[in-house]
KEZA-306546 format. One record per residue (C-alpha): residue number from 1; chain; x, y, z. Coordinates in steps of 0.25 Angstrom, whole numbers, padded with zeros to 4 digits, m for minus. Last residue first. Example, Ala and Ser with C-alpha at 12.3 -4.5 7.8 and 13.67 -1.06 7.14 Angstrom:
KEZA-306546
R,pos,unit,px,py,pz
R,2,A,0055,m0004,0029
R,1,A,0049,m0018,0031
//
This chain:
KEZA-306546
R,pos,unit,px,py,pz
R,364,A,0050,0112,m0018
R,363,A,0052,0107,m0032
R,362,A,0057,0114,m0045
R,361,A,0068,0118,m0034
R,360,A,0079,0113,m0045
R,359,A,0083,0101,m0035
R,358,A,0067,0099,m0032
R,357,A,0064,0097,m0047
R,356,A,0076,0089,m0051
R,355,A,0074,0080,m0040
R,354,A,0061,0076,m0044
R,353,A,0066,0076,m0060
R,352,A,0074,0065,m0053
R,351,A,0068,0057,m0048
R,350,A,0056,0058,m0059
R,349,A,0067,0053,m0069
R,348,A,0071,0043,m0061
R,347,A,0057,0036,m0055
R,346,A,0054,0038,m0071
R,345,A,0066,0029,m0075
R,344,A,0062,0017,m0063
R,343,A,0048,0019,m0067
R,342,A,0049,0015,m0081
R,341,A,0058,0004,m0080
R,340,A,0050,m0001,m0069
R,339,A,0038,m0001,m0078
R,338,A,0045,m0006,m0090
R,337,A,0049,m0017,m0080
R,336,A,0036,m0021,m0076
R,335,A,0030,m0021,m0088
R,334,A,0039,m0031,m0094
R,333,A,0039,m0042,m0080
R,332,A,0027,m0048,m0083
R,331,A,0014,m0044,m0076
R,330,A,0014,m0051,m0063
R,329,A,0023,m0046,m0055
R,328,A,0015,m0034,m0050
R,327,A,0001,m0043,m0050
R,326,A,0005,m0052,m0040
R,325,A,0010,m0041,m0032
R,324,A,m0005,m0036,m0031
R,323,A,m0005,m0021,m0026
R,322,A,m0020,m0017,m0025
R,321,A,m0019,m0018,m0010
R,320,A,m0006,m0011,m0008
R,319,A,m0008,0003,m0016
R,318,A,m0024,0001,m0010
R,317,A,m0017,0002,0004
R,316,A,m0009,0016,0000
R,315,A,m0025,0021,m0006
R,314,A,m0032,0016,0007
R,313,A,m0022,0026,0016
R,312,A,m0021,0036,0006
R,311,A,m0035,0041,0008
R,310,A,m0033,0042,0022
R,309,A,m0019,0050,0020
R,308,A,m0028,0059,0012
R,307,A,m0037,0061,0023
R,306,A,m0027,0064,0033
R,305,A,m0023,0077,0023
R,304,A,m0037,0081,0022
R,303,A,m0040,0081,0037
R,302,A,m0025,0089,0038
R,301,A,m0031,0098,0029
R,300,A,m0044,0101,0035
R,299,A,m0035,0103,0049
R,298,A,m0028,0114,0042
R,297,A,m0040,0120,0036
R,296,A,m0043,0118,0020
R,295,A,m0050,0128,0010
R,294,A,m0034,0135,0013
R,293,A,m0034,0137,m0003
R,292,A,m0020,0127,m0003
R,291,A,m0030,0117,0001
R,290,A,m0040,0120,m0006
R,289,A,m0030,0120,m0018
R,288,A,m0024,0107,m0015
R,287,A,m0039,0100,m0013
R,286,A,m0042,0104,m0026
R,285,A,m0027,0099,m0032
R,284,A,m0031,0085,m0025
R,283,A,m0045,0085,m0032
R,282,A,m0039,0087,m0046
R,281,A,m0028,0075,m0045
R,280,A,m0039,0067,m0040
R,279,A,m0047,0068,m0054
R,278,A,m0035,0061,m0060
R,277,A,m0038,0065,m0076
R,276,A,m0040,0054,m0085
R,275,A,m0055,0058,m0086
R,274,A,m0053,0070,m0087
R,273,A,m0040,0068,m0101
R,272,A,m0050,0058,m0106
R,271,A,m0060,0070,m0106
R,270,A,m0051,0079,m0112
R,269,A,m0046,0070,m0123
R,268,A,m0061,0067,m0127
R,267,A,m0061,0057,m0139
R,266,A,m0050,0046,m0134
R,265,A,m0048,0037,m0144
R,264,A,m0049,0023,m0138
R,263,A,m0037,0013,m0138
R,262,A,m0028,0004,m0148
R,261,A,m0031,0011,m0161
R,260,A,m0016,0017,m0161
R,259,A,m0021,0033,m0160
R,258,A,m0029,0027,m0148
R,257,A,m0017,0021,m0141
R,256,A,m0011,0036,m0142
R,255,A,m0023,0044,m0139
R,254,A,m0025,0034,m0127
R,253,A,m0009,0036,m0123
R,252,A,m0010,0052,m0123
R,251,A,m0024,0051,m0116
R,250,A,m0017,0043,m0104
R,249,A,m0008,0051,m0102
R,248,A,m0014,0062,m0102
R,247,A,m0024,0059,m0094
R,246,A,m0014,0053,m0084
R,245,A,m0006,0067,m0082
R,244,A,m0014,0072,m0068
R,243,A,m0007,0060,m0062
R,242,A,0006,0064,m0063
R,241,A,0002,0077,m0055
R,240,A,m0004,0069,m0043
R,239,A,0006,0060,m0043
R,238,A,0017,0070,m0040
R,237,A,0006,0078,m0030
R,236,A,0004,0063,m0023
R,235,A,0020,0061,m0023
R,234,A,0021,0074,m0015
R,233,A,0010,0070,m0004
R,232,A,0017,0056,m0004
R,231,A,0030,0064,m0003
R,230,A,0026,0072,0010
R,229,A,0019,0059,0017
R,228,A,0034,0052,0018
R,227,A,0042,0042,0006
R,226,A,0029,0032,0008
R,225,A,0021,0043,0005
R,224,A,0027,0044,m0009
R,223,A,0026,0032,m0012
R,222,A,0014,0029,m0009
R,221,A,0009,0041,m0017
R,220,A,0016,0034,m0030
R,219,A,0010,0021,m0028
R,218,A,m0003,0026,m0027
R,217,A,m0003,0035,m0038
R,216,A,0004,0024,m0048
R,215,A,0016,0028,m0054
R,214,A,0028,0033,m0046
R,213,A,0038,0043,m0053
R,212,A,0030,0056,m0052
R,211,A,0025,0055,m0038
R,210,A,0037,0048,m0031
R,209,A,0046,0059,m0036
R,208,A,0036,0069,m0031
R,207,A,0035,0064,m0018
R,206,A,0052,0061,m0017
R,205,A,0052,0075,m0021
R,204,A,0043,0078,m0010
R,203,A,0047,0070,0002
R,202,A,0064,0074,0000
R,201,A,0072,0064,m0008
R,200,A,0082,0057,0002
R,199,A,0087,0049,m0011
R,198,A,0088,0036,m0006
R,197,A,0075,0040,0003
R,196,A,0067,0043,m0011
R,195,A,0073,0031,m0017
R,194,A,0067,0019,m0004
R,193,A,0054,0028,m0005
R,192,A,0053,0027,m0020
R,191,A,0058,0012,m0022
R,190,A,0047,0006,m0012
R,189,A,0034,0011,m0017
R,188,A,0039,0013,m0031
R,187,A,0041,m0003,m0031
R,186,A,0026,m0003,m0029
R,185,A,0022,0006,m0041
R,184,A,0029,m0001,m0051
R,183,A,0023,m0013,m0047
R,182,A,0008,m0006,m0048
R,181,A,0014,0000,m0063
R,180,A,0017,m0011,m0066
R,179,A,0004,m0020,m0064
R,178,A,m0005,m0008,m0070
R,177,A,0004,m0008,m0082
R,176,A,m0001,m0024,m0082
R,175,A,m0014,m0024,m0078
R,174,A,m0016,m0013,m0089
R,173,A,m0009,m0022,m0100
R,172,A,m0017,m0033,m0095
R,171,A,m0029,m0025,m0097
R,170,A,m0026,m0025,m0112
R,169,A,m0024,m0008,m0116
R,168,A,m0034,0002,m0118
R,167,A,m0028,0015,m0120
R,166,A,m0038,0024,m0113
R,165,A,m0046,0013,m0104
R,164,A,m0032,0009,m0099
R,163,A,m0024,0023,m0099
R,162,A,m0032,0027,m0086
R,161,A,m0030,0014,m0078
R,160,A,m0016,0014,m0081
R,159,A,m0016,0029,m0077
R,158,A,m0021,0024,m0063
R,157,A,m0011,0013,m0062
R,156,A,0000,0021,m0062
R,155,A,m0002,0037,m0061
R,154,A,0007,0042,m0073
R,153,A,0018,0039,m0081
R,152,A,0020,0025,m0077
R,151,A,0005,0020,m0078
R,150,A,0004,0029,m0093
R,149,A,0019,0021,m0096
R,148,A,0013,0008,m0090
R,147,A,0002,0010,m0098
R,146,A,0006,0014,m0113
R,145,A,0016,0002,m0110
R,144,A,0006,m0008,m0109
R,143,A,m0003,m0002,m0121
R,142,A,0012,m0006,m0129
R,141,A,0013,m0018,m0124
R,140,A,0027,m0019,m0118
R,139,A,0039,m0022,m0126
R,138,A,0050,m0019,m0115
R,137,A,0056,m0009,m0124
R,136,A,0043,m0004,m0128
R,135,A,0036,m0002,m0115
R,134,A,0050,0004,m0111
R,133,A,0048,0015,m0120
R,132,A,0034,0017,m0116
R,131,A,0038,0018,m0103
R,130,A,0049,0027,m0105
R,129,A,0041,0037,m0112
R,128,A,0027,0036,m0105
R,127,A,0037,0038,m0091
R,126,A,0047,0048,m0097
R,125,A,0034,0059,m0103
R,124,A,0026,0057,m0091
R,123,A,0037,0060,m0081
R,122,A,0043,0074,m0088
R,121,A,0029,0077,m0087
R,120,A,0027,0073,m0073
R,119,A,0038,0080,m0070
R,118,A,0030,0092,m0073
R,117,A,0017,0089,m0068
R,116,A,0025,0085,m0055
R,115,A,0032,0101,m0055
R,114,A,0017,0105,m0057
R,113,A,0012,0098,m0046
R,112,A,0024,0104,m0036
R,111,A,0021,0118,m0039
R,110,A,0005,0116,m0040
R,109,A,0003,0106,m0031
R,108,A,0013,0115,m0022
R,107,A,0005,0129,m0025
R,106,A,m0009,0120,m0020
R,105,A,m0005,0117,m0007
R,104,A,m0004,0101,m0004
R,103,A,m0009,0095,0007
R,102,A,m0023,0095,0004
R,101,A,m0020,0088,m0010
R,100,A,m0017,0077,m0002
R,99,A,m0032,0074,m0002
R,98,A,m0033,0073,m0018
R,97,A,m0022,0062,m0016
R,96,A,m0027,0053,m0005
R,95,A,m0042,0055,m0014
R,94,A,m0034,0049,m0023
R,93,A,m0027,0038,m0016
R,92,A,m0042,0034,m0010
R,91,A,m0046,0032,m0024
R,90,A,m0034,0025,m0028
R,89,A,m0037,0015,m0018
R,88,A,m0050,0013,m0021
R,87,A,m0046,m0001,m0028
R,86,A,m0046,m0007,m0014
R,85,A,m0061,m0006,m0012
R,84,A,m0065,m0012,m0026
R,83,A,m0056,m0022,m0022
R,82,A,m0057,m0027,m0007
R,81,A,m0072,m0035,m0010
R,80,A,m0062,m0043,m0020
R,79,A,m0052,m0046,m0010
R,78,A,m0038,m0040,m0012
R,77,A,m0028,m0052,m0010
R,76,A,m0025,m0059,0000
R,75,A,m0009,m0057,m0001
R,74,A,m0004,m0048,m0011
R,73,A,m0017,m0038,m0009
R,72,A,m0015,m0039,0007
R,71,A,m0001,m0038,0008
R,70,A,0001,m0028,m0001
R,69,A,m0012,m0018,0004
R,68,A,m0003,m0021,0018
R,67,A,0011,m0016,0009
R,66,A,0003,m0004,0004
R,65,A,m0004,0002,0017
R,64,A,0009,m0001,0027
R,63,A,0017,0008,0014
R,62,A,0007,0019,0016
R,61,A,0007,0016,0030
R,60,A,0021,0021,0031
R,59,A,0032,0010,0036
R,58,A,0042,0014,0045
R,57,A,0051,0001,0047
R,56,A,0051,m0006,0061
R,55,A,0063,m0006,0069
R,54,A,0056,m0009,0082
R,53,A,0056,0004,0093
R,52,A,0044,0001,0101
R,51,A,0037,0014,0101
R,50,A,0045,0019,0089
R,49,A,0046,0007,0079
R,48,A,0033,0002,0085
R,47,A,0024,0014,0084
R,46,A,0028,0017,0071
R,45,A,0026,0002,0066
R,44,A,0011,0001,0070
R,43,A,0008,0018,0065
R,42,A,0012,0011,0051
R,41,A,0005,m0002,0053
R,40,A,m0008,0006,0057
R,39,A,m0006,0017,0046
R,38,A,m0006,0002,0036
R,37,A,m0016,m0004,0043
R,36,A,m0024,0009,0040
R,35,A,m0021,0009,0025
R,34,A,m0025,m0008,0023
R,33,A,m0038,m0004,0030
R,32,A,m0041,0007,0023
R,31,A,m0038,m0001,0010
R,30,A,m0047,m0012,0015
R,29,A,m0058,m0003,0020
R,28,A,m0058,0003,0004
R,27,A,m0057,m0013,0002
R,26,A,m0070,m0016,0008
R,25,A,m0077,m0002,0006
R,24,A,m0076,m0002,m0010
R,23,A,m0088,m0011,m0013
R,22,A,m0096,m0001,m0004
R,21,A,m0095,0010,m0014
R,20,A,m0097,0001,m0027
R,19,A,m0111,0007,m0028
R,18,A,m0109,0019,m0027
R,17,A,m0099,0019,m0036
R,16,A,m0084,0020,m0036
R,15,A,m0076,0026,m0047
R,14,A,m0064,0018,m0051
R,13,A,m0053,0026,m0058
R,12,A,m0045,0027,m0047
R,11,A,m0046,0013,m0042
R,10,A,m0040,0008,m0054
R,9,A,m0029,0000,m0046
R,8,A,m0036,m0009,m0039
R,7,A,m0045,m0016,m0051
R,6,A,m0034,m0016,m0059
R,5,A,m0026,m0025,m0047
R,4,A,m0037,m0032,m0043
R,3,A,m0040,m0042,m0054
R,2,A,m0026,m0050,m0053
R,1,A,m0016,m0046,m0065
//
């Protein structure tokens, strides 16, 4: 796997210093370069499909913003100076999410969360099964399959990240889950859409569905948005509540690899539990319940909204610029078909427990 890709992807975790604040500037212009080109291309194609009246496809910047982060990590490459810069991008993606949170009344978090918490459930429990069961069939290293199944269940690349310093495993184990789970994200980015509209699903259950069944964060608010800005909002609410699942997870499988003598014991289960804990999910139910409160005008709302869409612009262009292709096929061929295996069955399952829920009225 080339250097970049870890680096890249465990921009979450990263906390940046004082002292590292100016390092970041080239590539944080990079990303919102990449993300205006993108609104630029998008407004471009507009005018000449209705001004001019050339049969040109509608392409949202969010798509412009991946396939030019594409292009450039694919072809010159992400430039050292770029890196640190770039691998913000899940920084800006968060603080997208925490923004959303505006837009949101607090009674629908809670209605519609809880109805993600619990599919979720009904998702955690088939995802780590089937997972591990493939992992087996296909004769995958057992710390191998721990991740992909922990990456699969909940939030990609950034519960790989998590379950790496608690379970241990050989960094190419970790390249490698982390290798899946980005290929696996990418074909979600062109299979949802084309489904959703196969099957006329209505912006928020095709949200939801994308949130629960789609891995990695990034990947999975991109593909909501790319099906219209109401199901990226319902993706982000989805996500949001998979997400809150990761440190357990997580310390389920550390107790487990520690029982076996092959990782750390963990001593204080509430602090791991913390520490595990996406802080962002608790910022985005403040700024929910301020919202619902009235704290916020109308015109304090709107602000906040076109803030989040900001944030989101370096975070779609990060999802292309730390996208090697190179490093997508080359990881054996196991791996990936576990993943795909894995996906294909919890894309179904998740299908259709989102249709269950709105045809009973479970949904609104």
């Amino acid at each position: 796997m080339s250097t970049q890709t870890i680096p890249m992807s465990i921009a979450a975790e990263a906390q940046l210093k004082p002292s590292s604040l100016i390092a970041t500037l080239p590539g944080v212009a990079l990303l919102f370069s990449i993300g205006l080109a993108g609104k630029l291309l998008e407004h471009a194609f507009t005018v000449l499909r209705t001004a001019h009246h050339l049969l040109l496809p509608q392409i949202e910047y969010v798509l412009w913003a991946i396939i030019l982060g594409l292009l450039v990590s694919n072809t010159f490459g992400v430039a050292a100076i770029f890196r640190p810069g770039v691998a913000t991008y899940e920084l800006w993606l968060k603080l997208g999410i925490v923004l959303v949170g505006a837009r949101f009344l607090l009674q629908d978090v809670l209605h519609i969360g809880g109805l993600s918490l619990a599919l979720v459930a009904v998702e955690l429990v088939l995802s780590l099964s089937v997972m591990t069961l493939l992992g087996r069939i296909f004769h995958l290293p057992p710390k191998l399959t721990s991740l992909l199944a922990i990456g699969s269940s909940i939030c990609g690349v950034t519960a790989i990240m998590a379950a790496q310093g608690a379970i241990d495993p050989d960094e190419e184990e970790t390249s490698t889950a982390i290798a899946a789970i980005l290929t696996l994200g990418a074909i979600a980015l062109v299979t949802f859409p084309a489904i959703g509209h196969l099957l006329h699903m209505g912006q928020q259950a095709y949200g939801m569905w994308a949130g629960l069944a789609v891995d990695n964060t990034a990947e999975s608010i991109v593909t909501g948005s790319l099906y219209g800005p109401e199901a990226g909002r319902w993706a982000i609410l989805a996500k949001t509540a998979r997400s809150s699942f990761i440190g357990f997870v997580v310390l389920g499988y550390a107790i487990y690899w520690a029982s076996r003598g092959q990782a750390a014991i963990v001593e204080h289960k509430p602090l791991f539990l913390w520490q595990k804990f996406p802080k962002f999910i608790l910022g985005f139910l403040t700024i929910s319940a301020f919202a619902t409160g009235g704290f916020f005008t109308h015109p304090q709302l709107d602000s906040l909204s076109n803030l989040s869409r900001w944030a989101f612009l370096p975070a779609f262009a990060g999802v292309g610029l730390r996208t090697n292709l190179k490093d997508l096929v080359g990881q054996g061929w196991r791996p990936l078909i576990v993943g795909v295996l894995g996906e294909v069955f919890i894309a179904i399952i998740t299908l259709g427990l989102v249709f269950w829920s709105y045809n009973h009225g479970v949904a609104r």
